[in-house]
C-alpha positions as CSV (number, residue, x, y, z in Angstrom):
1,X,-68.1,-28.0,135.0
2,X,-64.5,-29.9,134.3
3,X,-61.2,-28.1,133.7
4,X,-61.5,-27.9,130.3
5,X,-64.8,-25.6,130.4
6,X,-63.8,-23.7,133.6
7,X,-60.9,-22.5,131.2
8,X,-63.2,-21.4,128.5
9,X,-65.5,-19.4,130.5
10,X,-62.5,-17.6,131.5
11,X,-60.8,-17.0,127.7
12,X,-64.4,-15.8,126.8
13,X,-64.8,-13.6,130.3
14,X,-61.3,-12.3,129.1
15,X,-62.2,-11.6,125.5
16,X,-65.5,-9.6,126.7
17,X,-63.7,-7.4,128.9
18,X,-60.4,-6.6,126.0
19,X,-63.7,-5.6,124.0
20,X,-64.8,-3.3,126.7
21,X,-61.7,-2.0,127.3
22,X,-60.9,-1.5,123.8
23,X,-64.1,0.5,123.2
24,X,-63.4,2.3,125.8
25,X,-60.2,3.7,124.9
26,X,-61.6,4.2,121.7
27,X,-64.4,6.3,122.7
28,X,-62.3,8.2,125.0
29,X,-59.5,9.1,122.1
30,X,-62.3,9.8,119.8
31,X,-64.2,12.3,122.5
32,X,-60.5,13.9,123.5
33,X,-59.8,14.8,120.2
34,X,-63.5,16.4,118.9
35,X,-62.2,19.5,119.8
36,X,-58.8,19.3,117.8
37,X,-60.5,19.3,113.9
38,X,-59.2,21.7,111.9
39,X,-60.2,22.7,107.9
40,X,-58.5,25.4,106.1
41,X,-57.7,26.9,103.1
42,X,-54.1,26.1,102.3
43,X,-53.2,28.8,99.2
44,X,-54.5,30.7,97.1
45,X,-58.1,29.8,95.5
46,X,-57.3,30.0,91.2
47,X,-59.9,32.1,89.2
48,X,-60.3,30.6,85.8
49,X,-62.5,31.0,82.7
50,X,-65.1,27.9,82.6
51,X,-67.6,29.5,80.0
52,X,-68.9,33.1,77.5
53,X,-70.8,34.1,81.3
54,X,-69.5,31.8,84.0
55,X,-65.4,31.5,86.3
56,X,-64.7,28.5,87.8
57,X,-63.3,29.4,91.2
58,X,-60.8,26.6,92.6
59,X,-59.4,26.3,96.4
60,X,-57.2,23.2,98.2
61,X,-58.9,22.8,101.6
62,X,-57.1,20.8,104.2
63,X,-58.7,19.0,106.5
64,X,-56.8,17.6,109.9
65,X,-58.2,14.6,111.5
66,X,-56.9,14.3,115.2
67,X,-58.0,10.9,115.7
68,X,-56.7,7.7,115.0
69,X,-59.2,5.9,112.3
70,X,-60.7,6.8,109.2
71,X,-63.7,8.7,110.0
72,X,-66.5,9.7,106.8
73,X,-67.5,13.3,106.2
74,X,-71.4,13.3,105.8
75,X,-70.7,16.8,104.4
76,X,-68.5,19.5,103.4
77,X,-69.9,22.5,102.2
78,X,-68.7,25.9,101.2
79,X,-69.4,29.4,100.3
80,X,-67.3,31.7,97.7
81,X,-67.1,35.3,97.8
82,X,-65.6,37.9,96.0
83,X,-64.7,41.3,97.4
84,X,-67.1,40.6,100.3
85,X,-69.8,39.4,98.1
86,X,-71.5,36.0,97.9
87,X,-71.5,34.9,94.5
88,X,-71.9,30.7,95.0
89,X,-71.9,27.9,96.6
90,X,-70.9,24.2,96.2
91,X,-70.3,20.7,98.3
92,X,-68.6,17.4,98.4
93,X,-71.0,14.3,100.5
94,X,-69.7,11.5,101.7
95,X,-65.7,11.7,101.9
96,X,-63.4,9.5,104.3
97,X,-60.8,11.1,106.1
98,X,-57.9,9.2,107.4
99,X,-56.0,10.2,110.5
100,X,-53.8,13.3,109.7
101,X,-54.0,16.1,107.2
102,X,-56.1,15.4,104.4
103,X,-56.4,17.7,101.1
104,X,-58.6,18.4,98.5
105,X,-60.0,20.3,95.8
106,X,-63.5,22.3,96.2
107,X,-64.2,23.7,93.0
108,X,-67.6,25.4,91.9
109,X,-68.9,27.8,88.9
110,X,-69.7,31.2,89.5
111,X,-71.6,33.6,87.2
112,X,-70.1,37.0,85.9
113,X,-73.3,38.4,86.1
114,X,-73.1,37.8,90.0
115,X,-70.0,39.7,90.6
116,X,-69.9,42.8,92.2
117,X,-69.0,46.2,90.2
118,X,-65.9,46.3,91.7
119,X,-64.8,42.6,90.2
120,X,-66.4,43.6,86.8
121,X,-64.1,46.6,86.8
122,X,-60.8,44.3,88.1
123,X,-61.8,41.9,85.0
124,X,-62.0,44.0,82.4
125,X,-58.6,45.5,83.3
126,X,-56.9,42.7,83.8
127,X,-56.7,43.3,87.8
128,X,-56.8,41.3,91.1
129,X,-60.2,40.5,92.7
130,X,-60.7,39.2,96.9
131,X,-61.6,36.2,96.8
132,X,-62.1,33.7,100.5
133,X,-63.8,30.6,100.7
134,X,-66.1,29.9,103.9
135,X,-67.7,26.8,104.8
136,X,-68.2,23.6,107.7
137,X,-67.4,19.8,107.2
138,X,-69.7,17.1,109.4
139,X,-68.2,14.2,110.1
140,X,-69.6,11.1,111.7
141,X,-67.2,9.8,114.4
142,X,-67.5,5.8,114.0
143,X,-66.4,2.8,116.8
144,X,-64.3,0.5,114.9
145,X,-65.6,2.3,111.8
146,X,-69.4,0.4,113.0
147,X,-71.4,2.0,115.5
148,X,-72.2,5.6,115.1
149,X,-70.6,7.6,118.2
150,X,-71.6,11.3,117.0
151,X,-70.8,14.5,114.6
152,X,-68.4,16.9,114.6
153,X,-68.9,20.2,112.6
154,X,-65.8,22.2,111.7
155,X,-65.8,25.3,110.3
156,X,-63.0,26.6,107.8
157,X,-60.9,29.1,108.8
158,X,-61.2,31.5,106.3
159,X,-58.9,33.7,104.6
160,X,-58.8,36.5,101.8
161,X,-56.6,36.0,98.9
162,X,-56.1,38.7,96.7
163,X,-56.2,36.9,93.2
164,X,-55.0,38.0,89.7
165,X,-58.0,37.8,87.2
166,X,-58.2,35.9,84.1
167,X,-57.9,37.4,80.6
168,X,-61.2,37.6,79.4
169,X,-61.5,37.4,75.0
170,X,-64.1,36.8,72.2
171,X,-67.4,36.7,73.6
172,X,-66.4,36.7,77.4
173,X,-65.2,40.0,76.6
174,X,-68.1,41.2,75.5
175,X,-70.6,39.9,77.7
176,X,-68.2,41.7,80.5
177,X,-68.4,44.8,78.8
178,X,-72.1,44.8,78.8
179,X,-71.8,44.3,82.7
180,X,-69.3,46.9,82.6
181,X,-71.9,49.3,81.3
182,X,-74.5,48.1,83.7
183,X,-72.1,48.8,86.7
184,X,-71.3,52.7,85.0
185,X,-73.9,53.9,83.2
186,X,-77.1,51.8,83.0
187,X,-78.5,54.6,81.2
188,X,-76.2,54.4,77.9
189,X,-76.3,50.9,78.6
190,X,-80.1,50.7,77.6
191,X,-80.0,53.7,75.3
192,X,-77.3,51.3,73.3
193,X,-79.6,47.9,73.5
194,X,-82.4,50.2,71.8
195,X,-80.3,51.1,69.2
196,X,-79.6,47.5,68.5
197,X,-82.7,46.3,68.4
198,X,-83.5,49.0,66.4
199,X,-81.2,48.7,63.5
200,X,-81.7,44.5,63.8
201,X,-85.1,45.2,63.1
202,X,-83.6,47.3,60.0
203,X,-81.8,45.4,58.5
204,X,-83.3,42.0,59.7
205,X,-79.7,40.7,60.2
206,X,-78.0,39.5,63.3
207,X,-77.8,41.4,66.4
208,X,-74.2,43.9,66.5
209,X,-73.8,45.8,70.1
210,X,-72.1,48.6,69.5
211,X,-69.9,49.2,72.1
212,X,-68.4,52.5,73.1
């Protein structure tokens, strides 16, 4: 072997082992950090109305990546409750997170009818409801962004916000007084449903609820 490929042995020699090294100090970051994710909620989730029977309940989650490179969530997925009670569920696949804090949205529907009493009676007066968000991301921690190395689940830290309600009109307003009734008196409730099919069946015109 002459000069000339005694010195390339030795580049390529030299390139292998700045590959090793590098993955090495990669890996090592990477495993030194799995224990440093963090997701929470950052404010306030906001309660809106999104249909006649349904809120749409809104929170900014964020997420902190400890490591250096842009790793991809395979998952993030939550749970919504309102004064202690579960009342839906939602999730985001496939996000990337860069290295830092990272923010989003989480957004999900949630139907009146799932509320607890003690929400129903919060919406019809215009009052303030608990609401907290709970949940886990998985994320897939990548060499080089390549080679699959492993997964980290984080839970959120979870917080209650005490949240004003929205102002419920038109036929919102009346489906939540039906649920109203339920909650109170599920006896006048029926004894009022009977009377409308009654006089329905009367008259043969549309359907009126009578409402106390």
């Amino acid at each position: 072997m002459g000069r000339a490929g005694k010195i390339v042995s030795i580049l390529k020699i030299l390139f292998y082992l700045f590959v090793i090294i590098g993955i090495v100090v990669y890996a090592v970051d990477l495993y030194s950090t799995r224990g440093e994710w963090k997701a929470e909620i950052v404010e306030p989730p906001q309660v809106s109305l999104e249909s006649t029977s349904q809120l749409r309940v809104t929170a900014t989650v964020r997420i902190y990546n400890p490591s250096h490179s842009t790793v991809q969530a395979k998952l993030i997925w939550y749970n919504i409750y309102v004064d202690g009670q579960y009342v839906g569920q939602g999730f985001i696949p496939y996000l990337k997170l860069k290295p830092g804090n990272n923010t989003l949205k989480v957004s999900t529907t949630i139907n009146l009818a799932s509320l607890p009493c003690t929400a129903i009676t919060a919406l019809e007066g215009n009052g303030s409801i608990n609401v907290s968000v709970s949940g886990y991301l998985i994320a897939t921690i990548e060499l080089y962004g390549k080679l699959g190395y492993r997964d980290v689940t984080v839970p959120f830290n979870t917080t209650v916000y005490t949240v004003q309600t929205p102002r419920l009109t038109g036929p919102a307003r009346d489906y939540l007084k039906i649920l109203g009734l339920a909650c109170k008196s599920p006896s006048t409730l029926w004894s009022i449903i009977e009377k409308t099919i009654e006089a329905g069946n009367m008259t043969g015109g549309g359907l009126q609820i009578p409402f106390p």
